[in-house]
C-alpha positions as CSV (number, residue, x, y, z in Angstrom):
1,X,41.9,-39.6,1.6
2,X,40.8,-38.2,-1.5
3,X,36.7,-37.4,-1.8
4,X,34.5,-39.0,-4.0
5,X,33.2,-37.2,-7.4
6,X,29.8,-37.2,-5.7
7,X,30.9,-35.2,-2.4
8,X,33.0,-32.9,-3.9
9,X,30.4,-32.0,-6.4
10,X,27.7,-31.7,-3.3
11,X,30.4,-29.7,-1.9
12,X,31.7,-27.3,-4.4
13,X,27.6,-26.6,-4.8
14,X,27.2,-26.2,-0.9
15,X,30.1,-23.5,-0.9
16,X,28.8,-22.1,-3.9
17,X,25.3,-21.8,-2.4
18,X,26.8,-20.3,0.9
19,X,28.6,-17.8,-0.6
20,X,25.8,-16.5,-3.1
21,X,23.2,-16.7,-0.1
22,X,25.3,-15.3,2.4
23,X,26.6,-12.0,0.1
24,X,22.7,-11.8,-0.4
25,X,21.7,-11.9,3.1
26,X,24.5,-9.8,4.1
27,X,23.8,-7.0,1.6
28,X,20.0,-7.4,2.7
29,X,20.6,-7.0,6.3
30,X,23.1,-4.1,5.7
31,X,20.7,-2.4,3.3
32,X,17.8,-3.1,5.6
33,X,19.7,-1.9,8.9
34,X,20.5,0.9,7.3
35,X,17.3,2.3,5.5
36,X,15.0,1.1,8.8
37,X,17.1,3.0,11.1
38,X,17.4,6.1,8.5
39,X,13.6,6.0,8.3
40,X,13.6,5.7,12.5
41,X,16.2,8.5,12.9
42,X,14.5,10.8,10.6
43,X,11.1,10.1,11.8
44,X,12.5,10.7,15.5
45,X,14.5,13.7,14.4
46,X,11.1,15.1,12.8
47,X,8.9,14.5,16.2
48,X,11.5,15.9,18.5
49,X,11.9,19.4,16.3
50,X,7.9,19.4,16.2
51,X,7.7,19.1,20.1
52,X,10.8,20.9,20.8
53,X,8.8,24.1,19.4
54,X,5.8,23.3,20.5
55,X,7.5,23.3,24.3
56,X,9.9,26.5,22.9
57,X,6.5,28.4,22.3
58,X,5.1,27.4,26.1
59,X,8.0,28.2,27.8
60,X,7.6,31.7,26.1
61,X,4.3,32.6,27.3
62,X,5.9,31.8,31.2
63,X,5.0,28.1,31.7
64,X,7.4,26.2,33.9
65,X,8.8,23.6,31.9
66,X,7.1,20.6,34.1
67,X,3.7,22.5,32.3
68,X,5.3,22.7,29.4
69,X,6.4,19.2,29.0
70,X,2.8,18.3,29.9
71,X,1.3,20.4,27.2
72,X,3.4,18.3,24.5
73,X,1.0,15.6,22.6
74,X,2.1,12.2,23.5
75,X,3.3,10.0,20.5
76,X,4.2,6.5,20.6
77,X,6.8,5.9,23.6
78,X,9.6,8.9,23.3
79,X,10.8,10.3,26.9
80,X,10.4,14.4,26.6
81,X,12.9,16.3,28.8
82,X,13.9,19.9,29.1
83,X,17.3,20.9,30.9
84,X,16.7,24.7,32.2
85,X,19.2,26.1,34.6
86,X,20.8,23.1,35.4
87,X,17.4,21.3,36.6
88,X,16.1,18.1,34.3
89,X,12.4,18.1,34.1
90,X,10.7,15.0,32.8
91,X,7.2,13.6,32.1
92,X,8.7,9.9,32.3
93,X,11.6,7.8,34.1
94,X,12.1,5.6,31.5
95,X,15.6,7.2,31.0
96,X,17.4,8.8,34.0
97,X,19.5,12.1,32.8
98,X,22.2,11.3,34.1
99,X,22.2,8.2,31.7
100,X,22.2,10.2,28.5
101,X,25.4,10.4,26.8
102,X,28.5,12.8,28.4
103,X,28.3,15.8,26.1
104,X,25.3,16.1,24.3
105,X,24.4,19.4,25.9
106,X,27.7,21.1,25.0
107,X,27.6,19.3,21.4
108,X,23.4,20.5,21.1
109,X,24.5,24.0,21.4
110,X,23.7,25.9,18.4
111,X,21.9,23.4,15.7
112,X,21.2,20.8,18.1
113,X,22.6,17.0,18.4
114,X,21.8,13.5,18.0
115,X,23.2,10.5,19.2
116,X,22.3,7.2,19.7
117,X,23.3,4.7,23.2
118,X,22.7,1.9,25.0
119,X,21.5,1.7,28.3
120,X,22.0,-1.9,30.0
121,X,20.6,-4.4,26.7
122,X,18.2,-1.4,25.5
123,X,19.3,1.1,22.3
124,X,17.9,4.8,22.6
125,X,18.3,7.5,20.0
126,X,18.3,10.7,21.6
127,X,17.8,14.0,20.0
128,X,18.5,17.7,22.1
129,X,17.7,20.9,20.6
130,X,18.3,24.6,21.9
131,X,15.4,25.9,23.3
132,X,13.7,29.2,25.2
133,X,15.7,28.9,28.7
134,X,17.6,25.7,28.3
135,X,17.9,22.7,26.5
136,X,14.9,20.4,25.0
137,X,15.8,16.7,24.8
138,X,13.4,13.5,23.5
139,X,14.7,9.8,23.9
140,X,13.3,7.4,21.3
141,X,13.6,3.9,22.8
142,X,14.7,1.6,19.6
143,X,14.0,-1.7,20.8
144,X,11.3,-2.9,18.7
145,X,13.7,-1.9,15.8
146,X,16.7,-3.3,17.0
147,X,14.8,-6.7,18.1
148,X,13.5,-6.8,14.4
149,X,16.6,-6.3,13.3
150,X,18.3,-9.2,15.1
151,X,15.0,-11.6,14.1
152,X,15.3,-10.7,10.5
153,X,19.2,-10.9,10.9
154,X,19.1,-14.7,12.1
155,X,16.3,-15.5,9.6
156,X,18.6,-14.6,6.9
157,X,21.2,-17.1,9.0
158,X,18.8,-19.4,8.8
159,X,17.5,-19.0,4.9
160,X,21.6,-19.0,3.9
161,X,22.0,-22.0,5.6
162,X,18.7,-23.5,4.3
163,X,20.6,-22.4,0.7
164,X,23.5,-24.4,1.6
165,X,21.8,-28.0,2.5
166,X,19.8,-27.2,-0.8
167,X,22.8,-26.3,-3.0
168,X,24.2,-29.4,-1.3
169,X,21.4,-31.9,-2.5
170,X,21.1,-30.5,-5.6
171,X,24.8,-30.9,-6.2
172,X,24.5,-34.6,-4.8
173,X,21.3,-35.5,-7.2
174,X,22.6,-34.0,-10.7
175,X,25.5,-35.5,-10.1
176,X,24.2,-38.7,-9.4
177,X,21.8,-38.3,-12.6
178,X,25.3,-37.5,-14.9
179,X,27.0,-40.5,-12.9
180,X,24.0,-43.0,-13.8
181,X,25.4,-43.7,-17.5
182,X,29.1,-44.1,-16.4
183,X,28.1,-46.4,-13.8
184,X,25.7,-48.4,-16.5
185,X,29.2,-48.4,-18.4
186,X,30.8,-49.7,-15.6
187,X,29.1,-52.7,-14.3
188,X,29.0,-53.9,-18.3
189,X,32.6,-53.5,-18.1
190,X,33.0,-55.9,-15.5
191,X,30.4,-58.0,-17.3
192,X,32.2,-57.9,-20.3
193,X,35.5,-58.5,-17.8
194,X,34.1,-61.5,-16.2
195,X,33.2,-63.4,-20.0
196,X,29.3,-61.9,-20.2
197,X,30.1,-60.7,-23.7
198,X,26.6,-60.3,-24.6
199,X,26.1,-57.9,-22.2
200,X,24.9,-54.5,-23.9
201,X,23.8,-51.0,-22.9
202,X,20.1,-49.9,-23.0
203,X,19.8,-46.6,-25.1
204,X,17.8,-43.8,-23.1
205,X,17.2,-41.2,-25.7
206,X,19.7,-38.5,-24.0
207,X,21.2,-37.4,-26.9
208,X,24.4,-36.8,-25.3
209,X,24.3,-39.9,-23.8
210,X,23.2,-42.7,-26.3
211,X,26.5,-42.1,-28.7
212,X,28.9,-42.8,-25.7
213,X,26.6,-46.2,-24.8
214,X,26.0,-46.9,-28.6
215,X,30.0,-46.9,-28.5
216,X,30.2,-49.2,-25.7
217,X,27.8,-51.2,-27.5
218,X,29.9,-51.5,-31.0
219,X,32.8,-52.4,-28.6
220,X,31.2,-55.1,-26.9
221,X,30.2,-56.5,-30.4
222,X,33.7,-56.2,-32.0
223,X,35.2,-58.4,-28.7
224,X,31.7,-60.5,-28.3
225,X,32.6,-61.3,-32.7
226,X,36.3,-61.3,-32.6
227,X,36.1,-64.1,-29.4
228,X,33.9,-65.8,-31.0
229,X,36.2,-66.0,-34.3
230,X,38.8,-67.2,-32.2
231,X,36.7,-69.8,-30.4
232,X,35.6,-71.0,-33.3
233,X,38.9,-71.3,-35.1
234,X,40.3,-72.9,-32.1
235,X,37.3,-75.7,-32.4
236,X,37.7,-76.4,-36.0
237,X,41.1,-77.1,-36.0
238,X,41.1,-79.1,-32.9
239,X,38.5,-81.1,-34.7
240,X,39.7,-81.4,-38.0
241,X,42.9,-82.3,-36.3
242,X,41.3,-84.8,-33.6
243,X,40.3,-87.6,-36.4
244,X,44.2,-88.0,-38.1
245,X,45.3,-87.3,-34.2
246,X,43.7,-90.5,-33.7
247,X,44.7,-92.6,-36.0
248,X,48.8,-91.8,-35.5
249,X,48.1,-92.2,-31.9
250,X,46.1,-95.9,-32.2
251,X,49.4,-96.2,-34.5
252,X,51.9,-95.3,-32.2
253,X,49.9,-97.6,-29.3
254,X,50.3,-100.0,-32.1
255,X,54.3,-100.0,-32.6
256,X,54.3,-99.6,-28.6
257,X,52.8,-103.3,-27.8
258,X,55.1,-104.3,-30.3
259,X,58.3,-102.7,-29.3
260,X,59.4,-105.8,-27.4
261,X,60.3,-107.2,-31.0
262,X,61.7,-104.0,-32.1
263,X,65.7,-102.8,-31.5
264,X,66.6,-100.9,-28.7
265,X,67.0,-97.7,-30.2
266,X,64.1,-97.7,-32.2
267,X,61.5,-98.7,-29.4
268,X,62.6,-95.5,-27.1
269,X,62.2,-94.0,-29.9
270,X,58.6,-95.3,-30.0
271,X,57.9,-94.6,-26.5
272,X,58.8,-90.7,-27.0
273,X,56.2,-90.8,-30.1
274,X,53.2,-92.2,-28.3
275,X,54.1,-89.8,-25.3
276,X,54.1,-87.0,-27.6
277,X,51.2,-87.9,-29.2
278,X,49.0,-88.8,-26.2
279,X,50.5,-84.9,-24.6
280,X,48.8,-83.9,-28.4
281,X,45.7,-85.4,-28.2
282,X,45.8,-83.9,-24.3
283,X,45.9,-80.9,-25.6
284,X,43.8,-80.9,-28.3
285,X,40.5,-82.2,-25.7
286,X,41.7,-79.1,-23.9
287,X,41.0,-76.2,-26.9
288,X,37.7,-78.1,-27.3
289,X,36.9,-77.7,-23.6
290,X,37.8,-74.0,-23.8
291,X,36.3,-73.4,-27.1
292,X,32.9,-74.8,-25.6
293,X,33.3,-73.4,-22.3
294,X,32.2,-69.6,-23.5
295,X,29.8,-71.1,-26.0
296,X,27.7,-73.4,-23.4
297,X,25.3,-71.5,-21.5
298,X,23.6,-75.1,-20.3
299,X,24.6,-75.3,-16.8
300,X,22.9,-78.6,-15.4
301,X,21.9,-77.4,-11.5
302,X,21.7,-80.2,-9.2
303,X,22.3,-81.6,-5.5
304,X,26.1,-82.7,-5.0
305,X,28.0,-83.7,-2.0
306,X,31.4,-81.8,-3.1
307,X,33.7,-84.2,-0.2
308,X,32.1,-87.2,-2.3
309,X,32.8,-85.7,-5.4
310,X,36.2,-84.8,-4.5
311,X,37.2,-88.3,-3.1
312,X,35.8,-89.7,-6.2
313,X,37.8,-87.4,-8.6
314,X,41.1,-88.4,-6.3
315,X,40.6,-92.5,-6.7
316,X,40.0,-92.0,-10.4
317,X,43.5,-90.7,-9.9
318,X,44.4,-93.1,-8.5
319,X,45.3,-91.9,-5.0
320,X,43.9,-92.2,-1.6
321,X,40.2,-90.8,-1.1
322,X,41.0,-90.2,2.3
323,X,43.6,-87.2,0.8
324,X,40.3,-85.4,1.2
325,X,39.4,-83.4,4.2
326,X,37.1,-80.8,6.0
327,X,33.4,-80.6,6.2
328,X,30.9,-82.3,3.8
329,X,28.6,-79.6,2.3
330,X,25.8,-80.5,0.3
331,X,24.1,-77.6,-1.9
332,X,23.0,-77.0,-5.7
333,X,25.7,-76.5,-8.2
334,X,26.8,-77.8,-11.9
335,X,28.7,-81.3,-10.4
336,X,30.2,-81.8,-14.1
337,X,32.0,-78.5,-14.0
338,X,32.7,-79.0,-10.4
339,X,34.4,-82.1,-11.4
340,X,36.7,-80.9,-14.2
341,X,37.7,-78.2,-11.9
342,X,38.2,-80.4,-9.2
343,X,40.4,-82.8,-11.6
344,X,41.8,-80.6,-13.1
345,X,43.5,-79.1,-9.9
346,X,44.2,-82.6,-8.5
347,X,45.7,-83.3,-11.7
348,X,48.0,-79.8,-11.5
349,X,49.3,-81.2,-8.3
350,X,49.8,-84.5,-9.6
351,X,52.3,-83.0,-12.5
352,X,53.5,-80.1,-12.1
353,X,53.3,-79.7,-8.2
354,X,55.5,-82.6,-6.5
355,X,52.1,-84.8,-5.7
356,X,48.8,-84.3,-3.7
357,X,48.9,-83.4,-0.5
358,X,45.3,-82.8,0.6
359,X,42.3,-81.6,-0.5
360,X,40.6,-79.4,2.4
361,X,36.6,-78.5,2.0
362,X,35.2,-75.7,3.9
363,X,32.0,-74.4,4.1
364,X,31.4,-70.6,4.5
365,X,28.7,-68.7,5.6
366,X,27.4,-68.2,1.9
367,X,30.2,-70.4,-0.3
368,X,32.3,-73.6,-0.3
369,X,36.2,-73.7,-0.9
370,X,37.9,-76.2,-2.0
371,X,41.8,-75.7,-1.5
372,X,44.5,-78.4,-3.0
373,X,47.7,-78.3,-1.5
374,X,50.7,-80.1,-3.3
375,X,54.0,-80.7,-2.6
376,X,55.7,-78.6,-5.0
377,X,58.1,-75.3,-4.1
378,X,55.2,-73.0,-4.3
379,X,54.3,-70.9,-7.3
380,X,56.1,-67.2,-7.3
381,X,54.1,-64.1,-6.5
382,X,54.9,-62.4,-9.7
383,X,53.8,-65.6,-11.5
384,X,50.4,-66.3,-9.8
385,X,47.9,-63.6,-12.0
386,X,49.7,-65.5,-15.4
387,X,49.5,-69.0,-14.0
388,X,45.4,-69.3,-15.2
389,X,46.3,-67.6,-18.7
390,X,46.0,-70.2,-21.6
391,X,49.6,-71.9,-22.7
392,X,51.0,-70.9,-19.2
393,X,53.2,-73.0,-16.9
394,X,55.2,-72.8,-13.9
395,X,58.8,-73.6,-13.4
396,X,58.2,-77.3,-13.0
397,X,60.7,-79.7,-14.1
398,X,57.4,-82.1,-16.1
399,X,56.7,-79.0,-18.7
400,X,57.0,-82.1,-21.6
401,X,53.3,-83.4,-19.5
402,X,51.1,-80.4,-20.2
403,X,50.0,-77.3,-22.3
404,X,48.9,-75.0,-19.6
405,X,45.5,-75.5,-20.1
406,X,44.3,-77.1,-17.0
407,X,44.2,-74.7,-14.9
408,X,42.7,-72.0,-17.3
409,X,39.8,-74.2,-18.1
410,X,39.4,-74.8,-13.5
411,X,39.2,-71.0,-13.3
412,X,37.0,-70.5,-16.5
413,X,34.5,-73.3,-15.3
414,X,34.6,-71.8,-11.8
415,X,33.5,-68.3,-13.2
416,X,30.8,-70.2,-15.1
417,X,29.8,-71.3,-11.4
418,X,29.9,-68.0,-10.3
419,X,33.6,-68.6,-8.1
420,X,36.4,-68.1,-8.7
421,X,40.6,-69.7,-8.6
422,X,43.0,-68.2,-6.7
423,X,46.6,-69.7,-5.6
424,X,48.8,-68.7,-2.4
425,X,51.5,-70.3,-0.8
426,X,50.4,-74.2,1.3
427,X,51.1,-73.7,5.3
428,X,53.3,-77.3,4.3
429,X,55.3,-75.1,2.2
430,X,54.0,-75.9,-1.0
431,X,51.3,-74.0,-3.4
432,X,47.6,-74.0,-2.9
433,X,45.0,-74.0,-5.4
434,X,41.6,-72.6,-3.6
435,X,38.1,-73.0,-5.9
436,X,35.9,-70.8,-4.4
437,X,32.1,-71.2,-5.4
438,X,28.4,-69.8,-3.9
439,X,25.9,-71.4,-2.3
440,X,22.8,-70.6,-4.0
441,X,20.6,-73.2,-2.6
442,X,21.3,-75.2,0.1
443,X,19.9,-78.8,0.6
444,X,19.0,-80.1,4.4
C-alpha cells in the first residue's frame, strides 16, 4: 500500500535527520574517544616516567624497592610496581602481576612499553619502563574515562534519536502547512462537483499561493457564468415556447373530442398529435424544473411523514397506497422536493420500468431511504452513472413517453436535500431506484 504525501515527507525528513545527527554524533564520539584517551595516555605516560625516575634514583642509593615504591608521591589512583629479579613489589593490590598483559616485560626492554587491557569489566592502561635493577611498571585504572565515555556515547544515541522524532514533526507540520491550500482547492472542488458553484477560495496573501487560488477562483466563475447562461437559455426558450405550446395542445385536445366525427385515418392521426404534443409540453415543464432547480436556494424546511407522502404521491398515480412499505419516519426536510422526487421515481417505474412494484422506507441511524422497485429487466451496470444525465433513457420499449428528464431532476432535488439517487438491481429481479436523504432534525 502506497504512503501518504504526508508520511513520506515526515519520513524522508526523519531519515534525513538520522543520518545528519548520527554522522555528527559518530564523528563526535570518535573525535572525543580519541582526543580524551590521547590526553589520558599522555598524562599517564608523563606520571609514570616522572615516578619511574624518581624510584630509578632510590633504588641507586640501595633502597629495596618496597622503600622505594613508598618514597614515590601518590597521585590520583595509579598502582606503582617494580619487577627486580623476578620478585613483583607493590604498594597496592588493585592489579595482581600476574594480570598484566603476557609480554610487556620482554616488549619494555630498552625504551619502555605501553599497553592498555581489561581486567574482568575494568580498562587499565599500563606503562613499564627500564629501571636500576629491574623493571618499573604503573597501572592507570581508566574507568572513570571509559564510563564517561559510554554516558556521553548513549547521550549522543539519545540526542540523534531526539533529531529524528524532530526532523519527523517538522517534516509532518511543513508539509501539512504546503498541503493546507491544495486541500482548500479540494473540498471547493467537490463543492463545485456537487452544484455549489458559488463556492470561492479565500486569498491569504502567500504570494505563491493566492495566483493558484485566484485561478481556481476565475474557474469557478467561468462554469458558475457559463451554467448559468445555459440555465438561463434553457428557461427562456421553454417559456417563450410554453405559451404557443399551449395553444396547439388545447387545439389538438380540441380535434381529439371531435375525432368521433372525423375519418378514420385522420383521427389516429389526431391521437398521435395530441400525444406528441402533451410528451412536448412534458418536456418542456421539465427544462423549467431543471432550469430553476440550480437557481432556487429557497428550500421550505418542514415536518413530513415520508410513508404518508409516499402513499399519497402513489394514489395520485393512481395505484394502490398500500404499494408502500417499511417504517414511517417523521423528521424535517423540503416535502415539495421530496415529492417530485418521490413522483418522479414512481413515475420512472410506471413508464419505463414494467410497473411499480413497491416502495420500501427505511430509516437509518442518521438518514431515510426510500427504494422503488419496478418490474422492468433491470437497468445495465455500464448504463447506471448515465441513467441521471439529462436527455438519457434506458432500453425501454415506451422511449415515445419521456425525455429523460425525470430522473435527472430526482437526483438533482435530492442533492438539494443533501442525498443522493443511486440504482442497483431489485431482489424481484427488476431495478431499484434508492433516494437517500439526512436526518437533520428529527420530530418525536
Amino acid at each position: 500500500m502506497r504512503l501518504r504525501l504526508r508520511t513520506r515527507v515526515a519520513l524522508s525528513f526523519a531519515l534525513l535527520s538520522l543520518l545528519v545527527a548520527g554522522t555528527v554524533s559518530a564523528a563526535t564520539y570518535v573525535f572525543a574517544s580519541w582526543y580524551l584517551l590521547g590526553q589520558r595516555e599522555t598524562s599517564a605516560l608523563t606520571r609514570a616516567a616522572l615516578d619511574s625516575r624518581a624510584a630509578s634514583a632510590y633504588l641507586t642509593t640501595g633502597l629495596d624497592p618496597s622503600d622505594a615504591l613508598g618514597q614515590i608521591p601518590s597521585v590520583g589512583t595509579s598502582q606503582p610496581m617494580i619487577q627486580a629479579a623476578g620478585v613483583w613489589y607493590t604498594s597496592g593490590v588493585t592489579v595482581q602481576p600476574d594480570a598484566l598483559p603476557a609480554g610487556l616485560l620482554e616488549a619494555a626492554k630498552g625504551n619502555g612499553a605501553t599497553q592498555r587491557f581489561r581486567v574482568a569489566d575494568d580498562a587499565y592502561y599500563v606503562v613499564a619502563i627500564p629501571v636500576e635493577q629491574g623493571t618499573y611498571v604503573e597501572v592507570f585504572p581508566m574507568r572513570d574515562l571509559d564510563r564517561t565515555l559510554t554516558w556521553g556515547g548513549w547521550t549522543l544515541v539519545g540526542l540523534t534519536a531526539m533529531a529524528t522524532v524532530a526532523g519527523a514533526l517538522i517534516g509532518a507540520t511543513a508539509v501539512g502547512r504546503i498541503l493546507r491550500p491544495v486541500r482548500r482547492l479540494g473540498v471547493g472542488a467537490r463543492r463545485i462537483a456537487g452544484g455549489e458553484f458559488s463556492t470561492r477560495i479565500d486569498l491569504t496573501g502567500d504570494p505563491d499561493l493566492d495566483p493558484i487560488a485566484e485561478s481556481f477562483n476565475e474557474m469557478a466563475e467561468a462554469v458558475q457564468a457559463r451554467i448559468a447562461r445555459e440555465r438561463r437559455f434553457s428557461a427562456n426558450v421553454s417559456h417563450e415556447l410554453r405559451s404557443p405550446l399551449t395553444s396547439v395542445l388545447g387545439t389538438a385536445e380540441l380535434l381529439e373530442a371531435r375525432s368521433a366525427d372525423l375519418p378514420h385515418r385522420e383521427a389516429g392521426l389526431v391521437t398521435v398529435l395530441v400525444q406528441q404534443v402533451r410528451r412536448l409540453s412534458h418536456m418542456l415543464l421539465d427544462l423549467l424544473e431543471i432550469s430553476r432547480i440550480s437557481t432556487d436556494e429557497l428550500t421550505q424546511w418542514e415536518t413530513a411523514d415520508v410513508a404518508a407522502l409516499c402513499r399519497e404521491v402513489v394514489a395520485q398515480r393512481g395505484l394502490d397506497p398500500g404499494l408502500v412499505v417499511g417504517d414511517r419516519p417523521v423528521f424535517r426536510t423540503d416535502a415539495r422536493r421530496l415529492e417530485r422526487i418521490v413522483g418522479n421515481l414512481v413515475e420512472n417505474a410506471e413508464r419505463h420500468g414494467g410497473g411499480l412494484v413497491q416502495v420500501l422506507v427505511q430509516r437509518e441511524q442518521s438518514s431515510v431511504t426510500i427504494m422503488v422497485d419496478d418490474a422492468g429487466p433491470g437497468v445495465d451496470e455500464g448504463l447506471r452513472e448515465r441513467l441521471f444525465e439529462p436527455f438519457t433513457r434506458g432500453e425501454s420499449r415506451s422511449h415515445q413517453e419521456g425525455a429523460g428528464l425525470g430522473l435527472a431532476i430526482a437526483l438533482d432535488q435530492a442533492r438539494l436535500l443533501g442525498g443522493d439517487v443511486t440504482v442497483t438491481q431489485a431482489p424481484a429481479g427488476g431495478a431499484r431506484f434508492t433516494a437517500t436523504l439526512p436526518v437533520t432534525l428529527e420530530e418525536s
